[in-house]
C-alpha positions as CSV (number, residue, x, y, z in Angstrom):
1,X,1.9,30.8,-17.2
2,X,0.4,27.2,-17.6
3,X,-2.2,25.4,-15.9
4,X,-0.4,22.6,-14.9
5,X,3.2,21.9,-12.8
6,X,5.6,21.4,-15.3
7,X,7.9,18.4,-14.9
8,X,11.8,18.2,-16.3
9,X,13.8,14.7,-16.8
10,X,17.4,14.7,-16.9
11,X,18.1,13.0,-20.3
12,X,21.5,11.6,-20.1
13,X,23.1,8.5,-21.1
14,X,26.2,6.8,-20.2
15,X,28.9,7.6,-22.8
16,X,31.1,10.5,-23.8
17,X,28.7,11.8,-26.6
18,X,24.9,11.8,-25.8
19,X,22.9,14.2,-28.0
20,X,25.8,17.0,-28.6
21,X,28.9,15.6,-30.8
22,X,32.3,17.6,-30.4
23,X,31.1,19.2,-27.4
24,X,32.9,16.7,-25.0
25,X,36.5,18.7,-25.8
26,X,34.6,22.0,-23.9
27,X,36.8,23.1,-21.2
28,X,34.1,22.8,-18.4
29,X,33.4,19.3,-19.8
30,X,33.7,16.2,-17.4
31,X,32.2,14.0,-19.0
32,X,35.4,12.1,-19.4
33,X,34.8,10.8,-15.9
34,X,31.5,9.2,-17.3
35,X,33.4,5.8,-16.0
36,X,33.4,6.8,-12.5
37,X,30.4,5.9,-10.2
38,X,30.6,9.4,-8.4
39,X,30.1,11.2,-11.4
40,X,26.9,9.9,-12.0
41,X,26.3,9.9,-8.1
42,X,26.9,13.8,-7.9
43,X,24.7,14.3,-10.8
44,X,21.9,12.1,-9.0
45,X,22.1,14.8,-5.9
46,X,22.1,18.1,-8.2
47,X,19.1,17.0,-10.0
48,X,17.3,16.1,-7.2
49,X,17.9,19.5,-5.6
50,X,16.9,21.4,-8.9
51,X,13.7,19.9,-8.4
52,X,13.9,17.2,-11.2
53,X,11.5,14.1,-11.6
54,X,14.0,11.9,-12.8
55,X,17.4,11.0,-14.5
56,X,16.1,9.6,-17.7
57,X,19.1,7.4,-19.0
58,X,18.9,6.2,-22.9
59,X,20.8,3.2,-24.2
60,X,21.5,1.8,-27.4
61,X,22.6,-1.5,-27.6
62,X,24.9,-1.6,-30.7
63,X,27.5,1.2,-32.6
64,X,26.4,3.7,-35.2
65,X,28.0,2.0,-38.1
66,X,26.4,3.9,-40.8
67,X,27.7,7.3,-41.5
68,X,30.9,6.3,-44.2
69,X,30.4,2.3,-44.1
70,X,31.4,1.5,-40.7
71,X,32.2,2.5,-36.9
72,X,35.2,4.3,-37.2
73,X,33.6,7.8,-37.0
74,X,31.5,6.8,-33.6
75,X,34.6,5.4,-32.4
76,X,36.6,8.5,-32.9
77,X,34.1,11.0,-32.0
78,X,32.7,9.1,-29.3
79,X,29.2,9.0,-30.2
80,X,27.4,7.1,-28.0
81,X,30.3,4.9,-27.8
82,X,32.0,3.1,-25.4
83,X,28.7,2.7,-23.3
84,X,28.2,2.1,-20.3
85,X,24.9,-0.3,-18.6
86,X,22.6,2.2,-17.2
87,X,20.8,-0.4,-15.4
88,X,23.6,-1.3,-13.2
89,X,24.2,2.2,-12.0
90,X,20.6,2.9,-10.7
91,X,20.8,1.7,-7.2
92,X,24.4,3.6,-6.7
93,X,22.3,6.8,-7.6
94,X,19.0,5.5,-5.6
95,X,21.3,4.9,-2.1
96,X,22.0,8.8,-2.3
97,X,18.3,10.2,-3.6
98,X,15.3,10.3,-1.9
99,X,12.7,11.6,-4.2
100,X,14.6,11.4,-7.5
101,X,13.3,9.0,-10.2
102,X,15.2,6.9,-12.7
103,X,14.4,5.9,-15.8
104,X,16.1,3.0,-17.8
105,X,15.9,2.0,-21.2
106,X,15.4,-1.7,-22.2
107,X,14.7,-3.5,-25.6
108,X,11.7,-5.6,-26.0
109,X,13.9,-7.0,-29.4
110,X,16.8,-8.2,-27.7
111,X,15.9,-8.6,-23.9
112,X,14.2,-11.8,-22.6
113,X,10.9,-11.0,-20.8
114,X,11.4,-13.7,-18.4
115,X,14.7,-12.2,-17.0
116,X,14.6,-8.8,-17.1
117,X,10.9,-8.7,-15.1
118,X,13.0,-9.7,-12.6
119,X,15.8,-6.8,-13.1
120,X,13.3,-4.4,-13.6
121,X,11.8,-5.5,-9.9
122,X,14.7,-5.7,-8.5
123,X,15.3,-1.9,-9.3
124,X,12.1,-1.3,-7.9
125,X,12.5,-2.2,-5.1
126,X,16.4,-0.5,-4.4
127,X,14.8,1.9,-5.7
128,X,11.5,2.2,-3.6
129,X,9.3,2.1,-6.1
130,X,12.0,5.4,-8.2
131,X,12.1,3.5,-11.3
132,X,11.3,3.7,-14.7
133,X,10.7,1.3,-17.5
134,X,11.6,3.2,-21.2
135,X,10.5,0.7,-23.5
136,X,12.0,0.4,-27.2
137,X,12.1,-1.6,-29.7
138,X,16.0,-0.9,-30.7
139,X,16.6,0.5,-34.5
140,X,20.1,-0.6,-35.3
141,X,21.4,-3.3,-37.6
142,X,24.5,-3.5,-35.8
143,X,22.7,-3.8,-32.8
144,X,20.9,-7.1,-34.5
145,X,24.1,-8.6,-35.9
146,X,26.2,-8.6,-32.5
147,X,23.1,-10.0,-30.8
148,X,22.5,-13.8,-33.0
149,X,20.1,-12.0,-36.1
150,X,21.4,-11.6,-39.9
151,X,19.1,-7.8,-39.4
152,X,17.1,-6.8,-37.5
153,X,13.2,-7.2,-36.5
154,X,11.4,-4.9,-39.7
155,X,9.9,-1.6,-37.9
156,X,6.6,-2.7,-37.6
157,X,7.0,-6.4,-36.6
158,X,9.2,-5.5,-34.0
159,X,5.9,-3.8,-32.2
160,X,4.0,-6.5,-32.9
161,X,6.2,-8.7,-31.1
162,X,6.7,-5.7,-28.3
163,X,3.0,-6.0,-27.8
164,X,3.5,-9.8,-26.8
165,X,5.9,-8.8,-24.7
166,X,3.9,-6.6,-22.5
167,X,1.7,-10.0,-22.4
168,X,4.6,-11.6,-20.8
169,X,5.6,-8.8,-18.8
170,X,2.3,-7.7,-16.5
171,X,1.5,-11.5,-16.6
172,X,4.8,-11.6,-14.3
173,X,4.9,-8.1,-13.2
174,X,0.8,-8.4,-12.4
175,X,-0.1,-11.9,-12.1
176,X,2.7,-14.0,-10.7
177,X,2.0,-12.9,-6.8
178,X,-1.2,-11.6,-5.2
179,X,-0.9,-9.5,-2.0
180,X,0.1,-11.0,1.0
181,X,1.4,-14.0,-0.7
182,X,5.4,-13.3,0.6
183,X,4.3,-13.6,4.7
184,X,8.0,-14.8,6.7
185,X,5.6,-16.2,9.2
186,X,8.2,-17.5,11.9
187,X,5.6,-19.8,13.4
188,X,4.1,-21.1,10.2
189,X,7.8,-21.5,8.4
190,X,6.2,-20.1,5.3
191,X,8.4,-17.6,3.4
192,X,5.5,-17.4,0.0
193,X,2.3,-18.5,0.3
194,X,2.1,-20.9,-2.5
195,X,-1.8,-20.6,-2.8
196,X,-0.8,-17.2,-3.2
197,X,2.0,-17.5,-6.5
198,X,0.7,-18.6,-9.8
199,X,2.6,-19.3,-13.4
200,X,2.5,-17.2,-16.5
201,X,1.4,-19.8,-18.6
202,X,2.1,-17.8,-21.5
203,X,2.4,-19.5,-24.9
204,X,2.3,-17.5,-27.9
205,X,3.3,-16.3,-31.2
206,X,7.0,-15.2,-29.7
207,X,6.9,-16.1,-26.4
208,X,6.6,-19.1,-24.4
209,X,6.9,-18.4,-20.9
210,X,5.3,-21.1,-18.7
211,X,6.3,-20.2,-15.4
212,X,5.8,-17.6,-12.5
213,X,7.9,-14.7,-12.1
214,X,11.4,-15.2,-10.0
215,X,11.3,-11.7,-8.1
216,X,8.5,-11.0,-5.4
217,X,6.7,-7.4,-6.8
218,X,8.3,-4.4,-6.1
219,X,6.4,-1.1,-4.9
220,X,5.1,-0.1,-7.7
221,X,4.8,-3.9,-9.5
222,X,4.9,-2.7,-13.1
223,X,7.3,0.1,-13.5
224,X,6.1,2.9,-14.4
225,X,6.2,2.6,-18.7
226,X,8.0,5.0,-21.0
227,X,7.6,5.2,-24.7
228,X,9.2,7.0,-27.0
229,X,8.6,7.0,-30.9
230,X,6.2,9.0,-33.3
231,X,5.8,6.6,-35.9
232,X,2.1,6.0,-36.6
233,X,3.0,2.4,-35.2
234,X,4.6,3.2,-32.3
235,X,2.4,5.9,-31.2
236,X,-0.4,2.9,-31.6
237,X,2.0,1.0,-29.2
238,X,2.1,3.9,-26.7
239,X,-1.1,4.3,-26.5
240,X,-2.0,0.6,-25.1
241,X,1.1,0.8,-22.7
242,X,2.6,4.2,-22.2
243,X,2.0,5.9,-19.3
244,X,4.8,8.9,-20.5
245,X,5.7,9.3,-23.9
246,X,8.7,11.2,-25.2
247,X,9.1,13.1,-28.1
248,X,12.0,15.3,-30.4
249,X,10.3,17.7,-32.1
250,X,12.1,20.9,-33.6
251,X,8.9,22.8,-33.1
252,X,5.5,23.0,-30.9
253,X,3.6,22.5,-33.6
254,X,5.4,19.6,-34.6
255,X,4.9,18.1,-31.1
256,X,1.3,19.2,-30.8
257,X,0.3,17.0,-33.8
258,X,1.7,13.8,-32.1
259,X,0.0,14.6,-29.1
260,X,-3.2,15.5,-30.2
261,X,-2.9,12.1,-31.8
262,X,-1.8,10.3,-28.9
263,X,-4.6,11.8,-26.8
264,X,-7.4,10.7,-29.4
265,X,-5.5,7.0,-29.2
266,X,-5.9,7.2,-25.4
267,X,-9.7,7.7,-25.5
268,X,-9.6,5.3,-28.3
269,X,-8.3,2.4,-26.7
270,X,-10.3,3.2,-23.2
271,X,-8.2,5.1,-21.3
272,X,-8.5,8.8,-20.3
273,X,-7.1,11.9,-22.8
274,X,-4.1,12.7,-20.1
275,X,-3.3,8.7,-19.2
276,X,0.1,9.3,-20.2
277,X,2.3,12.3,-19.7
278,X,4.2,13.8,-22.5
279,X,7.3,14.9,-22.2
280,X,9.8,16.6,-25.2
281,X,13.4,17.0,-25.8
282,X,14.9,20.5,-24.9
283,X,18.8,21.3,-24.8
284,X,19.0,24.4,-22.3
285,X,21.6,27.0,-22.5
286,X,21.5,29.3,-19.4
287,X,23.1,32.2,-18.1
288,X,22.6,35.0,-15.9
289,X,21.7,37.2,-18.4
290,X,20.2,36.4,-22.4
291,X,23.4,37.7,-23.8
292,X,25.8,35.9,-21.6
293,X,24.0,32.7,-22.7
294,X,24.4,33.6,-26.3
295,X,27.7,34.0,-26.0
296,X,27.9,30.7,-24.3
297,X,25.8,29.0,-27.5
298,X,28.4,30.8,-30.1
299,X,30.9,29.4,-27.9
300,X,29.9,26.1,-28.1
301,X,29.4,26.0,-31.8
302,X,32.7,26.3,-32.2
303,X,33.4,22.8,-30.6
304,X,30.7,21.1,-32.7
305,X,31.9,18.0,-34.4
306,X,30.2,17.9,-38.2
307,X,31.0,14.5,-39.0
308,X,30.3,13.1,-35.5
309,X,26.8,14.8,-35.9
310,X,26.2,13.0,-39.4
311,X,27.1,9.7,-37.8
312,X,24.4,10.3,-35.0
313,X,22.0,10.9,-37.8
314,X,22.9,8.1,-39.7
315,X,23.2,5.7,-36.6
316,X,18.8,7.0,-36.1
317,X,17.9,6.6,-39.2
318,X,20.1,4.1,-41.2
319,X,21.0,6.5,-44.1
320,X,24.9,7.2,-44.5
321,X,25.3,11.0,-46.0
322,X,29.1,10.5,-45.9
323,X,29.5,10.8,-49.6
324,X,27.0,14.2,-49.9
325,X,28.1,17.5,-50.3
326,X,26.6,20.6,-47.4
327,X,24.3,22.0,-50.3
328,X,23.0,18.2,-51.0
329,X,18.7,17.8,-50.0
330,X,17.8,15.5,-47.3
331,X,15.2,13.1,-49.1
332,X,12.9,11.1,-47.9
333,X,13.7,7.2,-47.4
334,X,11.9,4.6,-46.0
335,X,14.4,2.4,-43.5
336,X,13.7,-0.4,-40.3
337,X,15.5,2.3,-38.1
338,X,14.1,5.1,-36.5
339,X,11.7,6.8,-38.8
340,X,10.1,9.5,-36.9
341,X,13.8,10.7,-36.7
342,X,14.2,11.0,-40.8
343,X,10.5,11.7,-41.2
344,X,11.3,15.1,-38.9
345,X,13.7,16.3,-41.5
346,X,11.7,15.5,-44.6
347,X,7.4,14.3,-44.7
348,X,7.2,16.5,-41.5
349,X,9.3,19.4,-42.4
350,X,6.8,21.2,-43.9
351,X,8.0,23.9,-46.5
352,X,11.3,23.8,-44.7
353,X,13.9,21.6,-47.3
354,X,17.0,20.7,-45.4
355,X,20.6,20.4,-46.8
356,X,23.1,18.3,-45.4
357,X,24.5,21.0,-43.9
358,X,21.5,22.4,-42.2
359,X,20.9,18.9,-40.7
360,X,24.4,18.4,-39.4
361,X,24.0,21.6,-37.6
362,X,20.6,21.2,-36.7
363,X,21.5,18.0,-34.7
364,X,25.3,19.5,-33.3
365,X,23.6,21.1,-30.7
366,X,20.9,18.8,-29.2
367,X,19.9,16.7,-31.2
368,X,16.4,16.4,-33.2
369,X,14.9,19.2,-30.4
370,X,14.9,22.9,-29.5
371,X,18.0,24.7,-28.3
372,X,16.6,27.0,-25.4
373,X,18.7,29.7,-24.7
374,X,18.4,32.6,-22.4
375,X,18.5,34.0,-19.1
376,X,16.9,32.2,-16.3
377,X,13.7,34.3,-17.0
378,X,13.9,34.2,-21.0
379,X,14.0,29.8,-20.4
380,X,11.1,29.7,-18.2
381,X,8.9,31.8,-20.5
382,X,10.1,29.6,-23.8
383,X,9.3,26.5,-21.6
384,X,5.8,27.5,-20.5
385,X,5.4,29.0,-24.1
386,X,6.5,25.1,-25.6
387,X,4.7,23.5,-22.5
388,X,1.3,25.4,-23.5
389,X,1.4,25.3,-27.7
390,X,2.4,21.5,-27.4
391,X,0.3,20.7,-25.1
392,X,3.1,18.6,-23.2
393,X,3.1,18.2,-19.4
394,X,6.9,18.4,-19.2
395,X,11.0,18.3,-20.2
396,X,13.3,15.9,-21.3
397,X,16.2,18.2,-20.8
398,X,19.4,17.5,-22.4
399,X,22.9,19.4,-21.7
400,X,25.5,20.4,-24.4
401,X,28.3,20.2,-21.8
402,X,28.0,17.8,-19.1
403,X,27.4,17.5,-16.3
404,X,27.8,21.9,-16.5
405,X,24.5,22.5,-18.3
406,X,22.5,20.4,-16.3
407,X,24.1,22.4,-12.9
408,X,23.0,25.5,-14.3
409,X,19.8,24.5,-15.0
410,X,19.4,23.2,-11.8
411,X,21.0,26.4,-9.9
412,X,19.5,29.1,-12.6
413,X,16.1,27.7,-13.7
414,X,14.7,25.8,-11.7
415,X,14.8,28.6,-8.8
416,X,12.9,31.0,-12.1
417,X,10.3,28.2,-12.3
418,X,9.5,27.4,-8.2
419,X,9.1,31.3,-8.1
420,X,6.6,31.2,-11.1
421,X,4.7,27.9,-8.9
422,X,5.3,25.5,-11.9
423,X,7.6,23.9,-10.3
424,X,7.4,21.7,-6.9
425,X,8.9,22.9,-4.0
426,X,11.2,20.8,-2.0
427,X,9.7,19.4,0.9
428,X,11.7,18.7,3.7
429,X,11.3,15.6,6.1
430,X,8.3,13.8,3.0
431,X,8.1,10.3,2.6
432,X,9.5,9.9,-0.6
433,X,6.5,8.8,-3.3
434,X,6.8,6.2,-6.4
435,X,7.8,7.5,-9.7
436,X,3.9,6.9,-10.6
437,X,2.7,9.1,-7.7
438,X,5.4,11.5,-8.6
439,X,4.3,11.8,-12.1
440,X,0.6,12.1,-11.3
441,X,-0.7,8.9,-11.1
442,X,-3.5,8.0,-8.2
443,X,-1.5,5.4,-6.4
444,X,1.5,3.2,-7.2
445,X,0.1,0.1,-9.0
446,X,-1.3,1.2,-13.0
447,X,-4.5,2.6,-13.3
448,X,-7.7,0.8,-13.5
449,X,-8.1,1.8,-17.1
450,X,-4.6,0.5,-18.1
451,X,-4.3,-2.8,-20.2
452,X,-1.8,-4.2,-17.8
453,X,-4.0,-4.0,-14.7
454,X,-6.4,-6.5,-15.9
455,X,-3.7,-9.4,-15.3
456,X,-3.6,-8.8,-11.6
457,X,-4.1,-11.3,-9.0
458,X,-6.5,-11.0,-6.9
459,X,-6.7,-13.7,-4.4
């Protein structure tokens, strides 16, 4: 059993094909109604009953155009494509939660700070204080070319402009209002206390942001900050901003190495070793019984969609393996895309040398992290077994077939783990808590020892 409460995320995104290609044509598939505002309401109300932190909702912001030259294989296989905005579906799900975070991804290379401080407060305060800020720098070229740039930002510029942003961001997030200053004082006829507002006065490098934020602070004023990326640059990144990092690992070990190095960075930069939570990717297959849920697996390996999984692997890591043959080695490249993604499969592998083949169905099923698969009982035990070798605090749990994995999870496992007393009981008739309390933090503003906290405004 572990020491600590483990905590799962929903890790979803709004498209046909999130992290399993093919698997969309499974009978008990709906994610064909992805379109429809009550599918993703419904979901909202299932993972809240199974106990879940939050709905943690991914985005890319352009097509995977790499695997054979061009979009035509995202297109057909829907991978991660048509997409939805995640952003604009948070309050829907909000109006029927109580307790059940979101987070949404946004990128610091393509976003202005100025205007989407004010969307993130604004879903901060629908949300009560529920939301979640994953921050990324984006990875695709296709995303750069549909969006004014010739290529995009090289890998390790683009988070040294991301750190600028974060300037910009708790400057309006932190340092725009102080408390107190919105009053609605009848008598006075003061709405905002202007004594009580200041401006940004930002003007750097990247940014020039002179002005005070547009949006009054929401509960938790900065949202609480996700981070995902193990490059040796991002992982510098998280550990000035993150307060939960997320990682795809194929094995504890694997995972255990980032987060021994993140919790060295934490204490490094002058924060505490357990600052952030850690979270990593599992893809849950659950039955009643271990071989019932193998059967289910086999099942589902015979929807897979090869090419559709190459194209997701290209669209990560910018390398197009459309002209390789199955028995082909995956070598090591250096691109501006995601590099911990390639770096998993080759300079991390270890002894392990993948083929093309072994990638494509590696990443059919899941994506770059474990397939667990089991009985209610078997799941819990390879959870607490990851949760303790890794080092992790929780789950990013990703379904095959949706939304039918992420039901059973929440109607097999989750009972498995509130029995075991690692996983919070529901609490009828509580005041629902910010997604910082909820994830372990002392309060709803950052901690004293975060960077961001030093730009507040104390009047």
């Amino acid at each position: 059993m572990t020491s600590r409460p483990l905590l799962l995320n929903a890790f979803d995104m709004l498209t046909p094909v999130h992290q399993s290609p093919g698997l969309w044509r499974h009978p008990e598939s709906r994610v064909q109604d992805y379109d429809r505002l009550e599918y993703w309401t419904d979901l909202a109300r299932t993972l809240e009953e199974g106990g879940f932190a939050s709905m943690f909702l991914a985005d890319v912001v352009g097509v995977y155009d790499v695997y054979g030259g061009g979009p035509d294989a995202a297109a057909r296989g829907g991978v991660q494509y048509p997409l939805l905005d995640p952003l604009v579906a948070v309050p829907a799900m909000a109006a029927v939660t109580r307790h059940l975070g979101f987070g949404v991804t946004a990128s610091v290379s393509y976003e202005e700070p100025y205007l989407l401080a004010r969307t993130l407060t604004t879903l901060d305060h629908f949300t009560g204080g529920r939301v979640a800020w994953n921050i990324v720098t984006s990875y695709q070229d296709s995303a750069a070319r549909n969006l004014g740039r010739s290529a995009q930002i090289p890998h390790d510029e683009r988070y040294d402009r991301a750190d600028e942003y974060m300037e910009v961001m708790y400057e309006l997030f932190e340092g725009s209002f102080a408390d107190g200053a919105v009053r609605f004082d009848r008598d006075a006829g003061v709405v905002v206390d202007p004594g009580l507002v200041r401006d940004a006065e930002h003007h750097g490098r990247h940014f020039d942001v002179p002005g005070r934020a547009l949006a009054a602070p929401g509960p938790q004023r900065t949202p609480f900050l996700f981070q995902a990326g193990a490059s040796s640059r991002g992982l510098r990144f998280a550990r000035e901003h993150a307060e939960a990092i997320f990682f795809s690992g194929g094995s504890p070990s694997l995972v255990r190495s980032w987060v021994d190095s993140v919790r060295d960075g934490l204490e490094e930069a002058g924060r505490s070793r357990d600052a952030a939570k850690v979270f990593a990717l599992a893809t849950i297959v659950v039955d009643e019984t271990d071989e019932a849920a193998e059967q289910r697996l086999e099942e589902y390996r015979e929807w897979v969609d090869t090419a559709s999984a190459l194209t997701l692997f290209g669209g990560w890591t910018g390398v197009d393996l459309s002209s390789a043959r199955p028995d082909d080695p995956i070598e090591h490249v250096r691109t501006d895309a995601n590099q911990s993604a390639l770096d998993s499969f080759t300079t991390l592998a270890g002894d392990r040398r993948w083929t093309v083949a072994d990638l494509a169905e590696f990443v059919a099923i899941g994506g770059r992290g474990p397939v667990i698969v089991g009985s209610p009982s078997t799941v819990a035990d390879e959870l607490e077994r990851w949760a303790r070798e890794a080092d992790i605090d929780g789950f990013n749990v990703s379904a095959a077939v949706r939304p039918a994995d992420f039901e059973r999870v929440a109607r097999l496992v989750s009972p498995e783990l509130r029995r075991r007393g690692v996983l919070a009981e529901p609490v009828e008739g509580t005041a629902p808590r910010t997604l910082r309390e909820r994830l372990g933090g002392d309060g709803p503003h950052l901690a004293a020892d975060h960077p961001g906290a030093t730009r507040r405004f104390e009047a």
